[in-house]
C-alpha positions, 0 to 999 in steps of 0.5 A: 538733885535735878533739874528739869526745866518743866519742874517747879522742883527743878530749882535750886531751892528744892535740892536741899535735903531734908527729912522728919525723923523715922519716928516722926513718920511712923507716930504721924501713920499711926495718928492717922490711921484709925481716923482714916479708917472711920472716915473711909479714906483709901489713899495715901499720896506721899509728898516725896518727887523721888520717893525710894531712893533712899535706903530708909524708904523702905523703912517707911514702907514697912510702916505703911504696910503695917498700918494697912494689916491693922487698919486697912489703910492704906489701899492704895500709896502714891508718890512719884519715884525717883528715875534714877535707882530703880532696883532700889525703889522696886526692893523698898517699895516690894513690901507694898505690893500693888498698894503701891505703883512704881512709876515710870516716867521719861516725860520725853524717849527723845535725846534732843527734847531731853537735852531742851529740858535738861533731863537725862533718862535711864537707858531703854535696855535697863527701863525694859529690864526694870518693866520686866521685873515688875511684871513677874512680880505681878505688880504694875508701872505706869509710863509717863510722857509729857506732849509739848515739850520744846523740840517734841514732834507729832512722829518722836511723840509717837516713837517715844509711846511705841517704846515704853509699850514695848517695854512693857509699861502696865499703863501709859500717861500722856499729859499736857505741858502745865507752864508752870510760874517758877520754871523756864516756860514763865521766861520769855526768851525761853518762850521764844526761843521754841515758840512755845504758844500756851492756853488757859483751862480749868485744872480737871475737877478743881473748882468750886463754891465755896462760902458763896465765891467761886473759885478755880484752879487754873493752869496755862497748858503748851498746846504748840511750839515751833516743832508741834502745831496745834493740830498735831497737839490735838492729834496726840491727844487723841491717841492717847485717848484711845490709849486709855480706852484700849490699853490703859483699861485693861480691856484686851489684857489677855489679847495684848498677852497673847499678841506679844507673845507671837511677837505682835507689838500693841503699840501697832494694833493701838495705831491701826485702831486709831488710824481707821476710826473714821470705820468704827461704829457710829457711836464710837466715833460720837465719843472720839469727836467729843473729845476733840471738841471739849479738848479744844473748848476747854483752852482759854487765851487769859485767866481772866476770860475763862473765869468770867465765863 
């Protein structure tokens, strides 16, 4: 169990365990894997937030795999790893391959932002080790940060990227706060107690017409707190965009190889890209300065405002 305080989950109501039967699991792979194969449907997305560490998720995975070698399905399985017991996820998870990717997510490398959000991580030593592993394997993690989180500033935000890059992350996820109903970040004195200032926007791609009445699924998102200013907010974001351009992308994978073995950081060659982008061409800054406007064109002060635009 956890308990997180960003995380719906983080409640009392989800540290109950409770689990369908092997041979329920593997009649459901079996029911849908003929169906998903005429529809063409590639994923899997397993609704488990701490999926392998439990010894009989690799059972499951064996059951995956072979619905993959008989139907094709899935190619690609999603579900959030537990952060805790990583040997045991990369060991069940194995047989999946790059089918599925081992996430690693940290939300925070800042022991007093961990501490705001009651959330310990795995030492960095073992989070590099586990990196390590992964990689002579030839399969890929994915780091995750969450940019908001009470206590966070512009320069940990930032150590906390140079840290998982130098661990050697495949790719590297920075999402903003969602101020979830059922967390600490709906209660007013935690609020207040970090400053914590929230915008309204449209959760990406989640809206439609439907049967003639629009719909939207909206989030309220940090965008500062008494340590990060909005500017900083944006700012971050920024980076992180020319992380997803730069590194995420794989376009210099090979450079990147090559750089690390000479003992040059990516994190550093990511900076200086991001620190002289007013020097880049101009089409390229064309694209950095839109999304910085759309990044601030996307954040509404109610629901009600942004749904009757």
């Amino acid at each position: 169990p956890f308990k997180c305080t960003f995380c719906h989950t983080g409640n009392d109501y989800y540290n109950k365990m409770n689990m369908f039967s092997i041979d329920r699991i593997a009649a459901e792979i079996e029911y849908l894997g003929p169906k998903m194969q005429e529809l063409g449907v590639v994923n899997l997305h397993i609704a488990d937030t701490n999926f392998g560490m439990i010894p009989r998720d690799k059972i499951i995975c064996e059951i995956i795999a072979k619905s993959r070698e008989k139907y094709g399905w899935p190619l690609y399985a999603m579900a959030t790893t537990g952060k805790n017991s990583k040997e045991r996820i990369i060991e069940a998870t194995q047989i999946l391959g790059n089918t599925f990717r081992v996430n690693m997510s940290v939300q925070s490398m800042d022991s007093n932002v961990l501490k705001n959000i009651n959330r310990d991580n795995i030492k960095l030593d073992h989070y590099t080790a586990v990196n390590q592993i992964l990689n002579e394997r030839g399969r890929s993690s994915a780091g995750e940060l969450i940019l908001g989180l009470p206590g966070e500033t512009r320069e940990s935000f930032l150590l906390g990227i140079k840290k998982i890059l130098d661990a050697g992350v495949s790719m590297i996820c920075s999402y903003s706060l969602m101020l979830l109903y059922g967390t600490k970040f709906k209660e007013p004195d935690y609020r207040e107690e970090f400053k914590i200032k929230g915008k309204y926007r449209i959760v990406p791609l989640n809206f439609g017409e439907y049967k003639g009445e629009k719909v939207f699924d909206i989030e309220e998102t940090g965008i500062a707190t008494k340590d990060l200013s909005f500017d900083d907010y944006l700012f971050l974001r920024g980076f992180s965009l020319i992380i997803e351009i730069i590194h995420n992308s794989r376009p210099f994978h090979e450079l990147f190889k090559f750089a690390n073995i000479q003992g040059i950081s990516i994190y550093d060659f990511v900076w200086q890209v991001y620190s002289n982008i007013e020097f880049a061409p101009e089409k390229v800054q064309e694209i950095v300065q839109s999304f910085f406007n759309e990044t601030k064109r996307e954040l509404w002060d109610s629901e009600e405002e942004l749904v009757s635009y």
